[in-house]
Z-matrix of the N, CA and C atoms (Angstrom, degrees):
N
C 1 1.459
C 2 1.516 1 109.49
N 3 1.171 2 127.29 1 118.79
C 4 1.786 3 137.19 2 166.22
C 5 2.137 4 105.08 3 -53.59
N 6 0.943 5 90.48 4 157.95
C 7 1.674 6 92.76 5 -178.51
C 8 1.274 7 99.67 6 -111.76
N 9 0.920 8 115.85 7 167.21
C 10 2.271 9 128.36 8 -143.50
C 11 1.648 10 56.26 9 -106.49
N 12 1.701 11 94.35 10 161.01
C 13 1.497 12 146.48 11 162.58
C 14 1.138 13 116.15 12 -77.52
N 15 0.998 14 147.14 13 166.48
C 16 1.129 15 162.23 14 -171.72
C 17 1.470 16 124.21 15 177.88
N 18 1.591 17 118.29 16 49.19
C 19 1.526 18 119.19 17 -173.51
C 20 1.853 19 89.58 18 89.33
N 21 1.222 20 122.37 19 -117.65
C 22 1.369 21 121.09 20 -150.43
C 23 1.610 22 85.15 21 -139.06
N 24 1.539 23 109.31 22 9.95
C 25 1.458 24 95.20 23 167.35
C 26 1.274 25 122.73 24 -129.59
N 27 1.684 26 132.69 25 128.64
C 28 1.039 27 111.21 26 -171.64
C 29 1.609 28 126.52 27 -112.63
N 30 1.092 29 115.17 28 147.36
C 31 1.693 30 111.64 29 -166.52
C 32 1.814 31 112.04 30 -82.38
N 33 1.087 32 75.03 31 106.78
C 34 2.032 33 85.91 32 174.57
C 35 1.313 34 110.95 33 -66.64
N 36 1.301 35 135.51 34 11.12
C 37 1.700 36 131.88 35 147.55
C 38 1.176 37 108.06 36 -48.08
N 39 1.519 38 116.75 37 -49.25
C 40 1.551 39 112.95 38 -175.77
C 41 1.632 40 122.35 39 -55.76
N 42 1.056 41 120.74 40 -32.85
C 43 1.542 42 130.38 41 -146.24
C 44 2.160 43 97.92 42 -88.58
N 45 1.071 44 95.79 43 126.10
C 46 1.716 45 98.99 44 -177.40
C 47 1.338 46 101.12 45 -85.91
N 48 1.224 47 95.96 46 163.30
C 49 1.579 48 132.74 47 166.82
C 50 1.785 49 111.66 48 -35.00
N 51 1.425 50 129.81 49 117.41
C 52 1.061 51 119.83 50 176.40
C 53 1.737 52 113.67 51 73.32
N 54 1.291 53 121.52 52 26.47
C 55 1.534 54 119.88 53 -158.79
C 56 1.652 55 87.05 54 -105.15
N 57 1.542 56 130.82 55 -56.29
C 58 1.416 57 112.30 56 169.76
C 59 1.595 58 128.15 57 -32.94
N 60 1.617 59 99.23 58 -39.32
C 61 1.771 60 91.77 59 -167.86
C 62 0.842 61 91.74 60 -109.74
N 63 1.437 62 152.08 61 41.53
C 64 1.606 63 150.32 62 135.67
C 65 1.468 64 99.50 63 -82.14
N 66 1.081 65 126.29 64 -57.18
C 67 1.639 66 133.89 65 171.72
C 68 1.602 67 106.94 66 -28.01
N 69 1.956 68 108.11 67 -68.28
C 70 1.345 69 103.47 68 -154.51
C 71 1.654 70 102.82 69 -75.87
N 72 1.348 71 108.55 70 -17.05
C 73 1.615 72 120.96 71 175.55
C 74 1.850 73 109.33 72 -61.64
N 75 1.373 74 98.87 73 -43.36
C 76 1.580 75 84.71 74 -178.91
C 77 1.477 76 105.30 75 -111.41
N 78 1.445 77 119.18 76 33.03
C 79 1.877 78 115.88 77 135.58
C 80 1.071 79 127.01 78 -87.19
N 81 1.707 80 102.74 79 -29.74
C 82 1.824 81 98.95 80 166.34
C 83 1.027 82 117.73 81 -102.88
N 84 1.487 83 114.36 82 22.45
C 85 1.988 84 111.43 83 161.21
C 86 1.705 85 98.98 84 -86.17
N 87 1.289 86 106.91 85 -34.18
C 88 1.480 87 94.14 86 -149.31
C 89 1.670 88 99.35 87 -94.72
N 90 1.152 89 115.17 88 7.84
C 91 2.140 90 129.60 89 160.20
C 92 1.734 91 91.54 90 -54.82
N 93 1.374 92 103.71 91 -68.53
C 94 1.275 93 99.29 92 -168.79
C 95 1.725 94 117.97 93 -144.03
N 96 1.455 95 117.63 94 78.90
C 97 1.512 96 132.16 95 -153.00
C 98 1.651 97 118.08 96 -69.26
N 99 1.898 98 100.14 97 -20.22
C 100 1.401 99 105.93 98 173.40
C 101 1.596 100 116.41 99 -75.76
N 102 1.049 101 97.57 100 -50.26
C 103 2.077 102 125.33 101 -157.93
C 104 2.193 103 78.47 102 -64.25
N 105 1.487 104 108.74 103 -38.77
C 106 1.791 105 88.14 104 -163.74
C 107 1.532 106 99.83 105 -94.34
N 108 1.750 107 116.02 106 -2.22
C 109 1.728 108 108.02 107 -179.59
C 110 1.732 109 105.54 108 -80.14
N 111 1.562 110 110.50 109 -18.82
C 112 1.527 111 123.99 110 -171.49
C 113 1.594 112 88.17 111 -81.41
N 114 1.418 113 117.52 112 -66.99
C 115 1.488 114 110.18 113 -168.75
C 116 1.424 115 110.32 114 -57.06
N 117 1.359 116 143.20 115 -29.87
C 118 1.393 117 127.63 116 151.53
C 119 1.449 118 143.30 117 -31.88
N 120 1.477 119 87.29 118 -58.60
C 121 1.630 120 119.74 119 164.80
C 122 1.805 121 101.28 120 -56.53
N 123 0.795 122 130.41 121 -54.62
C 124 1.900 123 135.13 122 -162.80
C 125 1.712 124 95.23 123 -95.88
N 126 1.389 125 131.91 124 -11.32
C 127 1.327 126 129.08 125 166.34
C 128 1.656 127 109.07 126 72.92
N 129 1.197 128 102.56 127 16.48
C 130 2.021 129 111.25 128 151.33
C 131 1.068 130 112.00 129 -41.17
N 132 1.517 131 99.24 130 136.38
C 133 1.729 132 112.36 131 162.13
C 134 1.497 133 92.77 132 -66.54
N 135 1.259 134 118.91 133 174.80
C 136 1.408 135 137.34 134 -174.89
C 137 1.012 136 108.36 135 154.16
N 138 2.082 137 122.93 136 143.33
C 139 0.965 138 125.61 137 -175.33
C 140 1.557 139 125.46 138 -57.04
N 141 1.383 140 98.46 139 -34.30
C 142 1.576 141 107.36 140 161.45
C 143 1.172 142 139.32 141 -15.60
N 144 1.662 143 92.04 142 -74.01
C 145 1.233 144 127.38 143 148.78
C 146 1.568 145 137.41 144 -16.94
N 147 1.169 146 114.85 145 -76.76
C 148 1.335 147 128.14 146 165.87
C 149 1.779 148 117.50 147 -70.28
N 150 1.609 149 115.03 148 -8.93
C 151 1.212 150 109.33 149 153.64
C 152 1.481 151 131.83 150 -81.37
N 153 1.512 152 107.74 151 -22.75
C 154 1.237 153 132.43 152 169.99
C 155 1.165 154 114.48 153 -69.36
N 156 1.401 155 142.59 154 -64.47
C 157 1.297 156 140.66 155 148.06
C 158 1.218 157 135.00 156 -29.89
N 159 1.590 158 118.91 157 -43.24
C 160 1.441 159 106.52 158 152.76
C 161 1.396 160 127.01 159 -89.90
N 162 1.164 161 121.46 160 8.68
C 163 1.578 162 105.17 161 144.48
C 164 1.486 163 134.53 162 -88.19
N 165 1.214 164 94.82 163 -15.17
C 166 1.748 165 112.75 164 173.00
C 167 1.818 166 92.52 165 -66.93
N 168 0.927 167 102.76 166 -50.88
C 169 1.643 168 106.16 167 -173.68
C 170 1.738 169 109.63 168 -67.06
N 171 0.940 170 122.33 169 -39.91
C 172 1.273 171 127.62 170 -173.83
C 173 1.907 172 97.54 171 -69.45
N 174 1.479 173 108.76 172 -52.88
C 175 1.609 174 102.58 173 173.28
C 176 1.793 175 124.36 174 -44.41
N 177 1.440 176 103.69 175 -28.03
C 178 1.139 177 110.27 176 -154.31
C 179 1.797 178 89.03 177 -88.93
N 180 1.173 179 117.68 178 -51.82
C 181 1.606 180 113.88 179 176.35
C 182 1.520 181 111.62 180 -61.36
N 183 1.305 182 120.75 181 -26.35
C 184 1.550 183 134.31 182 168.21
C 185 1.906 184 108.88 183 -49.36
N 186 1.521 185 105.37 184 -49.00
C 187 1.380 186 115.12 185 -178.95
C 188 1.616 187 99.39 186 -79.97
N 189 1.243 188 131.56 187 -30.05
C 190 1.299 189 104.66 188 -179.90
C 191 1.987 190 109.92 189 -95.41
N 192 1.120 191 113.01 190 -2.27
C 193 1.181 192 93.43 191 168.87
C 194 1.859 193 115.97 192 -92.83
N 195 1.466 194 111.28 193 0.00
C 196 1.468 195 108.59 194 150.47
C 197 1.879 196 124.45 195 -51.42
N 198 1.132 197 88.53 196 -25.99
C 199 1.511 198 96.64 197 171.87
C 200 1.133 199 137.10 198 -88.41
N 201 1.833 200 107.38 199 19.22
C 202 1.624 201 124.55 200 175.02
C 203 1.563 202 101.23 201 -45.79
N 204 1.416 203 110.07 202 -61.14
C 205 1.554 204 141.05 203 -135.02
C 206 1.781 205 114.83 204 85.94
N 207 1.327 206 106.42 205 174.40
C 208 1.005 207 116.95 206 -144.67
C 209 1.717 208 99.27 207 -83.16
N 210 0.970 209 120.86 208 -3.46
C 211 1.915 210 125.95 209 168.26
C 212 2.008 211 98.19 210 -56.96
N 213 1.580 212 105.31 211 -52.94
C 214 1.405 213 86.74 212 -175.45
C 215 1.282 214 125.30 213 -72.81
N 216 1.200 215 114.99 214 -175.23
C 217 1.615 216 123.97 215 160.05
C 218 1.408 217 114.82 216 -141.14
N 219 1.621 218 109.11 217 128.64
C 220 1.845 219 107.81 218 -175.93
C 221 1.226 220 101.63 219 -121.19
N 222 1.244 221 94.67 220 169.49
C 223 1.940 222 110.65 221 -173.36
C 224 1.877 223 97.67 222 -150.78
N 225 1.447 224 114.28 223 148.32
C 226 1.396 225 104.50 224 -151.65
C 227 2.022 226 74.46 225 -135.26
N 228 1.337 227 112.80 226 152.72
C 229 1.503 228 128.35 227 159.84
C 230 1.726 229 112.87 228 44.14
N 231 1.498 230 95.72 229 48.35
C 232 1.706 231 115.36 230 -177.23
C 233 1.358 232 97.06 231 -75.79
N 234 1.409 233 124.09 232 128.74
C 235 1.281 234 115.67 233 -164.20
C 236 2.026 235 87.79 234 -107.84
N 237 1.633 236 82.04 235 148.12
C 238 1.857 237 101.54 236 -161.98
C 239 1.693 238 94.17 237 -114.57
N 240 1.511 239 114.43 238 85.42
C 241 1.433 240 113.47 239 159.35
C 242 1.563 241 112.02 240 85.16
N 243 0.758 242 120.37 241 -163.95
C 244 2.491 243 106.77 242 -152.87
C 245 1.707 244 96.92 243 -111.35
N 246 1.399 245 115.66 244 6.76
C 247 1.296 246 103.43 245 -160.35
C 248 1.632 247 106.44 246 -100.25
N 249 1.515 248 118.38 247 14.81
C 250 1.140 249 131.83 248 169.93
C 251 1.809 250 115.28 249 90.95
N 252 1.716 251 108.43 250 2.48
C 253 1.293 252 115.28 251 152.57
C 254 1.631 253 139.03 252 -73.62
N 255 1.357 254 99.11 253 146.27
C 256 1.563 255 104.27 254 179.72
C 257 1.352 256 95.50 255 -151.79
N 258 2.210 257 78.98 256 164.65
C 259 1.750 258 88.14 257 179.86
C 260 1.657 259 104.30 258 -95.27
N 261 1.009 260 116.28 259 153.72
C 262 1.871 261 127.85 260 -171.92
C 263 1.954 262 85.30 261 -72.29
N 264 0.905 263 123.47 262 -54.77
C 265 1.338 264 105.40 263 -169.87
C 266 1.737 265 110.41 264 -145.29
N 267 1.058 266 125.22 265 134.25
C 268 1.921 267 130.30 266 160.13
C 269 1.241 268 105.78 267 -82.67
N 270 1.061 269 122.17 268 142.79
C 271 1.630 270 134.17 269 173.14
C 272 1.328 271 114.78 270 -133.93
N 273 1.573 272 136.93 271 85.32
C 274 0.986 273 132.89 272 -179.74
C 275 1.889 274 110.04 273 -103.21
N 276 1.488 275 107.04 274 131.33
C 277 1.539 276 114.03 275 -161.59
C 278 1.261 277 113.05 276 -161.30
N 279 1.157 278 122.61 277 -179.97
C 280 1.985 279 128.31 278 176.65
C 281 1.355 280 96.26 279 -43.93
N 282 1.296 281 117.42 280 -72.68
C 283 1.686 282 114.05 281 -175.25
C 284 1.446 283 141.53 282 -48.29
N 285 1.496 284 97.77 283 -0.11
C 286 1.185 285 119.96 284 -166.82
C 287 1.589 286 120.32 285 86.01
N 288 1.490 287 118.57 286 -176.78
C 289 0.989 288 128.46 287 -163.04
C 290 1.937 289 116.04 288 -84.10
N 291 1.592 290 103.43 289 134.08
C 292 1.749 291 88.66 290 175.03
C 293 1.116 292 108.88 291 -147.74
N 294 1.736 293 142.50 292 150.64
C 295 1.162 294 136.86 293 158.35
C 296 1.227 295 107.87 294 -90.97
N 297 1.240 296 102.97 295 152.84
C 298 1.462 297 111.41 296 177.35
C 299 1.749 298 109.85 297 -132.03
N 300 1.603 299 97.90 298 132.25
C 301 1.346 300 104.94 299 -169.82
C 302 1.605 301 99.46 300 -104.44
N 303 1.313 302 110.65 301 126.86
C 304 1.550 303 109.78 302 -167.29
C 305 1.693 304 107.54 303 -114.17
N 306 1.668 305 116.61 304 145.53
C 307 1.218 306 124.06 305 -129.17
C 308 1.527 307 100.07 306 -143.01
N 309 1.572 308 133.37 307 67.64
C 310 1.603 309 124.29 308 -177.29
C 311 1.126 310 102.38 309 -72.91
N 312 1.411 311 131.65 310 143.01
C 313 1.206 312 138.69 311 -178.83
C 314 2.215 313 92.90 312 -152.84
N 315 1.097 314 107.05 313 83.48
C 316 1.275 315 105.17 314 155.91
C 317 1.538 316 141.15 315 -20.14
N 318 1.160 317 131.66 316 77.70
C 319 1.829 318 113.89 317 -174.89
C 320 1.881 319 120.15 318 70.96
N 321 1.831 320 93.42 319 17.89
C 322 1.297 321 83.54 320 -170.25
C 323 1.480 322 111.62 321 -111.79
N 324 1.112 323 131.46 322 -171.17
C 325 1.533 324 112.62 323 -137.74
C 326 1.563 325 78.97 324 -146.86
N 327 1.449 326 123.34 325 118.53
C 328 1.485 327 144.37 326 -164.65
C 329 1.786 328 111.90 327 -128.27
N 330 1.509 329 95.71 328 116.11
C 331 1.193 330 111.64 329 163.33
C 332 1.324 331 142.31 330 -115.64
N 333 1.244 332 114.94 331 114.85
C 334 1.830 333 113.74 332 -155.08
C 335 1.671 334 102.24 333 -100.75
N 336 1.012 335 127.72 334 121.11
C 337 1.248 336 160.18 335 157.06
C 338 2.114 337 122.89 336 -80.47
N 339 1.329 338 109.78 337 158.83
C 340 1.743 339 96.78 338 -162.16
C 341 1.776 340 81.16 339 -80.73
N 342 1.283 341 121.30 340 -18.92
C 343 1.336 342 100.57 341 -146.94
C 344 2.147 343 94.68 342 -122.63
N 345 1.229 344 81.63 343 20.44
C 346 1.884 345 85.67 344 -158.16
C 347 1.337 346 128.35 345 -150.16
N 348 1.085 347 137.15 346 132.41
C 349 1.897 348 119.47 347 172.45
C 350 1.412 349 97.48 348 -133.01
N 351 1.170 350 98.39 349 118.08
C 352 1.846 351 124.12 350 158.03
C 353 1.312 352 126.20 351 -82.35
N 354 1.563 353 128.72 352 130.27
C 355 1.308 354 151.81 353 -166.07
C 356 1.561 355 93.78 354 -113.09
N 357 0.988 356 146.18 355 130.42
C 358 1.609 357 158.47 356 149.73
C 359 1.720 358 86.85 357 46.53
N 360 1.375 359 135.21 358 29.41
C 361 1.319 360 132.58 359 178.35
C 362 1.375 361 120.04 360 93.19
N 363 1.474 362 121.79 361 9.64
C 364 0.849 363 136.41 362 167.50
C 365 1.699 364 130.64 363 -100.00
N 366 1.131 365 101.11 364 133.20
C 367 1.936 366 105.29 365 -167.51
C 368 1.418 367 107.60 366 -54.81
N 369 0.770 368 136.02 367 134.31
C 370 1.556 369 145.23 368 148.50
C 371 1.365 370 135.00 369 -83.70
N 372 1.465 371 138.21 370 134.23
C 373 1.690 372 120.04 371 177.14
C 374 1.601 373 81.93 372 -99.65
N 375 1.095 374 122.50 373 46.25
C 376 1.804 375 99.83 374 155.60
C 377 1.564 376 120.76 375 -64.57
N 378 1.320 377 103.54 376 -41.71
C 379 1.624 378 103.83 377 -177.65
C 380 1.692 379 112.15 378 -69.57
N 381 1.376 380 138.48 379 -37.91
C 382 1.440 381 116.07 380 -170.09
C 383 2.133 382 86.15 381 -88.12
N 384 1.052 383 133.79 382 -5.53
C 385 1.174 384 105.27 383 166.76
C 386 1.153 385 134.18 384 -101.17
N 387 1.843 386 92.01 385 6.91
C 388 1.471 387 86.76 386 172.06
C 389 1.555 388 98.05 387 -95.94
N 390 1.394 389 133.97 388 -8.32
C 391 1.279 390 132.35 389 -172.03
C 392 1.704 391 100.33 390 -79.37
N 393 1.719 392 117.30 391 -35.15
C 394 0.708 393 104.77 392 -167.46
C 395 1.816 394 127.74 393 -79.14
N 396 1.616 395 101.38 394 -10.92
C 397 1.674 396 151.24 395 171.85
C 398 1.880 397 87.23 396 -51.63
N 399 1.596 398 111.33 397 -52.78
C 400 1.349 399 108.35 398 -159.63
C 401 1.438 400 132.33 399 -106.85
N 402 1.492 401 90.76 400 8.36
C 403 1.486 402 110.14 401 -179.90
C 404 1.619 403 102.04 402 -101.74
N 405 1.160 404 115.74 403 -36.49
C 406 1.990 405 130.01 404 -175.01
C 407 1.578 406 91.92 405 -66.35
N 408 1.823 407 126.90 406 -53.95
C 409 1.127 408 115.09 407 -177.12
C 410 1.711 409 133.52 408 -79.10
N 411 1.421 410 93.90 409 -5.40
C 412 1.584 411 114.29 410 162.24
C 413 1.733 412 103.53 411 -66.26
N 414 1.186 413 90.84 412 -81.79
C 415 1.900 414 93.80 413 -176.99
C 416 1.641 415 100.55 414 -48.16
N 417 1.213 416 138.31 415 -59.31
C 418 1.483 417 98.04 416 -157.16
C 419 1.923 418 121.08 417 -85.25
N 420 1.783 419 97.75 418 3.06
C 421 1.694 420 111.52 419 166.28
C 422 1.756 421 114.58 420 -75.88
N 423 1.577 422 80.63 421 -21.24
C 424 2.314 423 76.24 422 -176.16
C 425 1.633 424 90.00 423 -77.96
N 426 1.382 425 110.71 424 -52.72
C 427 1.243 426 111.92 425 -168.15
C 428 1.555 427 110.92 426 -35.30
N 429 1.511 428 98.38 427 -61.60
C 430 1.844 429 96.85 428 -171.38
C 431 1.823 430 123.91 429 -49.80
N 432 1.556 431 89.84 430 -34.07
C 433 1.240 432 100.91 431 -164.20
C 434 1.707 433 114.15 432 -104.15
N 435 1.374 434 118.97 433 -0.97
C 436 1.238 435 129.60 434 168.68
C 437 1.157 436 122.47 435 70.55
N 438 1.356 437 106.51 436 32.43
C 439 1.603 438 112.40 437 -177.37
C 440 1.833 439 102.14 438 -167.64
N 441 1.221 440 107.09 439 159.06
C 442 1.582 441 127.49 440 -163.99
C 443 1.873 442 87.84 441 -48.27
N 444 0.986 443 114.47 442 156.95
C 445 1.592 444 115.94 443 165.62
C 446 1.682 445 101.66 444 -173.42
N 447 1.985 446 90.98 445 101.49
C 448 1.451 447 99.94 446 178.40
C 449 1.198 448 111.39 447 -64.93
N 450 1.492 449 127.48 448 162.16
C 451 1.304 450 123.68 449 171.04
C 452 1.326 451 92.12 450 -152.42
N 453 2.052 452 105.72 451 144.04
C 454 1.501 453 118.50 452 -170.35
C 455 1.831 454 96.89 453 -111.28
N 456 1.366 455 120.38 454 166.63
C 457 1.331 456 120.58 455 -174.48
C 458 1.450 457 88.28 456 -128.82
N 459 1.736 458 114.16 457 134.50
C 460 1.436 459 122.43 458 144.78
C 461 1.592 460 128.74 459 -116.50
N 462 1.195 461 94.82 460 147.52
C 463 1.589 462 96.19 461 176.76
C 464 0.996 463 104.05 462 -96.02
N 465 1.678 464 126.76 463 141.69
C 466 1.442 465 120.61 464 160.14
C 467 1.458 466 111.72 465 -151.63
N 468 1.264 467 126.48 466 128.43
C 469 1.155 468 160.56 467 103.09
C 470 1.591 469 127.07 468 42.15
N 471 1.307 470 131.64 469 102.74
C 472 1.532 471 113.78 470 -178.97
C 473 1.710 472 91.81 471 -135.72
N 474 1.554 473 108.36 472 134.12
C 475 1.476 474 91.71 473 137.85
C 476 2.474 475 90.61 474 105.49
N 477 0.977 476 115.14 475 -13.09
C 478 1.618 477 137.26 476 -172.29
C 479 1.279 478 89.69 477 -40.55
N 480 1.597 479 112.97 478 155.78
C 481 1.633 480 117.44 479 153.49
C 482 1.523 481 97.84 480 -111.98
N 483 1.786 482 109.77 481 -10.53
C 484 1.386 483 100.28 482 -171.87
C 485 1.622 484 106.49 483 -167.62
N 486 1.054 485 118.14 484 111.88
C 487 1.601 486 129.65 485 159.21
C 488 1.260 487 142.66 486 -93.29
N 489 1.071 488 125.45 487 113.21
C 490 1.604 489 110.97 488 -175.26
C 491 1.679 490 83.51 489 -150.20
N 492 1.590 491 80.88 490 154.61
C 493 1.850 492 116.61 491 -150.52
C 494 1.580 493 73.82 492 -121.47
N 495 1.556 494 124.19 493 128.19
C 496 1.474 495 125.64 494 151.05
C 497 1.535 496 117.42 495 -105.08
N 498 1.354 497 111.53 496 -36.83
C 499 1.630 498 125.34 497 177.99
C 500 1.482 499 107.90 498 -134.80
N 501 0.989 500 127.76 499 91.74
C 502 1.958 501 108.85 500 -174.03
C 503 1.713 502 100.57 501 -77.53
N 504 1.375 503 78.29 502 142.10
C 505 2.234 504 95.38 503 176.03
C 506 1.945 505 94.50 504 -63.94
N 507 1.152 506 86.73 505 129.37
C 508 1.962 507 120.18 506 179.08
C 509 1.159 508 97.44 507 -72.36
N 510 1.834 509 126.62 508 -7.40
C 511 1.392 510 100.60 509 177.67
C 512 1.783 511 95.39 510 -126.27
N 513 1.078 512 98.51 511 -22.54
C 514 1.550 513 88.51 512 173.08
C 515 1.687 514 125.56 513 -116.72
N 516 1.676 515 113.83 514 131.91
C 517 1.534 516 114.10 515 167.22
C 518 1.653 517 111.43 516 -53.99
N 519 1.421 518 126.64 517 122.13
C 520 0.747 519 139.93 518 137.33
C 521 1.440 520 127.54 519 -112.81
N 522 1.941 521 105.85 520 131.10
C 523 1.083 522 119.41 521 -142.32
C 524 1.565 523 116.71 522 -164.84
N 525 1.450 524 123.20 523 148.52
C 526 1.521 525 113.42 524 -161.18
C 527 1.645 526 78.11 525 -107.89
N 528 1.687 527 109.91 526 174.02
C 529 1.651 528 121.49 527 -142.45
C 530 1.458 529 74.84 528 -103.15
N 531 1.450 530 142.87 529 -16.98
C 532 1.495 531 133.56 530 166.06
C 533 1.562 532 117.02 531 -44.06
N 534 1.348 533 89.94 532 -49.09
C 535 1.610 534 114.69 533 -158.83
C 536 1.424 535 95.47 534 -96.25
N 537 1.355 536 144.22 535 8.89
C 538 1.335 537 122.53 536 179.39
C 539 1.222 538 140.51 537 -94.36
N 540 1.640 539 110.36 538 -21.94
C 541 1.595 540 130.72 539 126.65
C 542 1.483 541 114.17 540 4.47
N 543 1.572 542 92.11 541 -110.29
C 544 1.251 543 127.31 542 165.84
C 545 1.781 544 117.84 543 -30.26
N 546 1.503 545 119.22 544 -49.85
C 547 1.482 546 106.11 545 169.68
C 548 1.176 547 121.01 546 -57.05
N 549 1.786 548 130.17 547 -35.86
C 550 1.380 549 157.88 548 -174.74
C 551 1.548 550 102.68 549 -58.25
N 552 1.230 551 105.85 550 -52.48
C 553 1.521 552 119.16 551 -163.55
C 554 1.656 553 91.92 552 -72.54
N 555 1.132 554 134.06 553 -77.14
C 556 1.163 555 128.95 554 -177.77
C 557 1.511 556 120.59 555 -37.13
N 558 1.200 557 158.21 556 -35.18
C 559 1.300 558 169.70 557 -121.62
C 560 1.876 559 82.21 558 -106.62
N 561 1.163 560 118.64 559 130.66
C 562 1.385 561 146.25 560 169.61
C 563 1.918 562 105.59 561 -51.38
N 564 1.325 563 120.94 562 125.85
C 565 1.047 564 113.64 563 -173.16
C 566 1.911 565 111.24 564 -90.29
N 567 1.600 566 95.62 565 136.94
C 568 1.726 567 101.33 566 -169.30
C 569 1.634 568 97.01 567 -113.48
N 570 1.392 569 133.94 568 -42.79
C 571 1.295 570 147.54 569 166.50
C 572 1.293 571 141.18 570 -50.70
N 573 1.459 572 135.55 571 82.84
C 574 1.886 573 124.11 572 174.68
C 575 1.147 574 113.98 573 -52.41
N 576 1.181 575 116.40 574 170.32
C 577 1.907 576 121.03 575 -179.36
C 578 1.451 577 92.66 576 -70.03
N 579 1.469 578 136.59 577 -47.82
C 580 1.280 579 113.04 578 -174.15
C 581 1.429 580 119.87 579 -63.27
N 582 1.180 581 126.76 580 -11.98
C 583 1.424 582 130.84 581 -177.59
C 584 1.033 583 108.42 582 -84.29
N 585 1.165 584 130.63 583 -61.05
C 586 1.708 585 135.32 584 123.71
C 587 1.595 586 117.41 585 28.18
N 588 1.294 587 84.49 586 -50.98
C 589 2.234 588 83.58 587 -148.46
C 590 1.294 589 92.19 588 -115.49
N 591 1.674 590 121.70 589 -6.32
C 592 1.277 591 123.26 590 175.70
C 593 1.590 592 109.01 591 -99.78
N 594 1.084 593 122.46 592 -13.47
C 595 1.788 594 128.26 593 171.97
C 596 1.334 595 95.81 594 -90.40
N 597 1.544 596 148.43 595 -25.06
C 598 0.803 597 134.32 596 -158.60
C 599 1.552 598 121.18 597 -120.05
N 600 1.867 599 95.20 598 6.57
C 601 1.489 600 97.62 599 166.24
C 602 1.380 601 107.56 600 -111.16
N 603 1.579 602 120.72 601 23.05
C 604 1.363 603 129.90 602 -166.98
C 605 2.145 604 84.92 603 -121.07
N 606 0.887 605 118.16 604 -62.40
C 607 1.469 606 121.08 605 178.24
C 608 1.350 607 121.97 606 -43.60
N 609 1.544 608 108.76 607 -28.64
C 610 1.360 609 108.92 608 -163.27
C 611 1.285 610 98.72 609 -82.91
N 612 1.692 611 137.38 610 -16.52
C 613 1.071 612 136.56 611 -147.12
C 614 1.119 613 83.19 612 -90.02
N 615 2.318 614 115.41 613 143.31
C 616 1.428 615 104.47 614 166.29
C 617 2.047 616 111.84 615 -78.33
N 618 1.509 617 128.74 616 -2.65
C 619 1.032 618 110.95 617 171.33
C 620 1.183 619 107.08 618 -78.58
N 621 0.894 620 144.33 619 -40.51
C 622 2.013 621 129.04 620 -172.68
C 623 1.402 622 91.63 621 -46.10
N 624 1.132 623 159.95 622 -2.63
C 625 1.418 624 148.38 623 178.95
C 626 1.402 625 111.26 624 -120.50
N 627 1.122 626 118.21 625 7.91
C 628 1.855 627 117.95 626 -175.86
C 629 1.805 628 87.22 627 -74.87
């Protein structure tokens, strides 16, 4: 879904869950729509592929963060600066503010470390990019709003045959989209509803993110 206008600015309330990587998914379906309907059919990796999957995944954490209740406020495929990045989700709430970088991994078997996250045993930079996801949206939210505005980063998870947490990173939630509710809900509340509704009429704007 595109986000309504508003003069030359547009409000990212509108824009759903998974709507960036449905976009870049169906520019490189439609390069070549046969060669990726065969690689579907025959179960090829393909870039396609992995755009398709993480937006399926991004919908699915999209539906469970409907289940804040109505204290939060979310924003889904906020695009972060001209280079065709965005965050999978904003979460502004009692606990304060968080992006969340969302992560389908099919049947695959995830190990979180203080200093590390493993894919089938393999290293990942999910964690400094999701740190780095949450430091860009810190600076340009103080900016808009003219005052300090911490912001926390979570990782989460869709789709696992297996998780296990040995040390979790002290600066980042990492977390499966079951459990992300529930981690949210627990977190100590720092935010009033007016603080609330005042970070979140500054976020929604797509310039606070140019």
């Amino acid at each position: 879904m595109s986000p309504h206008a508003v003069g030359d600015v547009y409000d990212l309330a509108a824009n759903a869950a998974g709507a960036a990587a449905w976009a870049k998914r169906n520019e490189i379906n439609a390069q070549a729509p046969v060669l990726n309907l065969v690689a579907r059919l025959l179960a090829v990796q393909t870039e396609e592929r992995n755009w398709r999957i993480g937006a399926k995944g991004e919908e699915m954490v999209g539906r469970e963060t409907s289940k804040l209740g109505g204290t939060w406020r979310v924003l889904h495929a906020v695009p972060l600066g001209d280079r065709g990045r965005d965050i999978d989700h904003l979460l502004i709430g009692p606990p304060g503010v968080f992006t969340v970088n969302t992560k389908r991994r099919p049947l695959a078997k995830v190990w979180v470390g203080e200093r590390t996250v493993r894919v089938n045993g393999h290293r990942t930079d999910y964690l400094p990019k999701s740190r780095d996801e949450r430091d860009r949206s810190a600076a340009l939210l103080t900016k808009a709003c003219g005052f300090d505005v911490p912001v926390r980063s979570a990782l989460v998870f869709v789709g696992l045959s297996d998780f296990t947490v040995k040390t979790p990173p002290d600066d980042v939630i990492v977390t499966t989209c079951r459990q992300l509710v529930k981690r949210l809900r627990s977190e100590p509340a720092i935010l009033t509803p007016d603080h609330i509704e005042y970070l979140y009429a500054h976020a929604r704007r797509s310039v606070t993110w140019d």
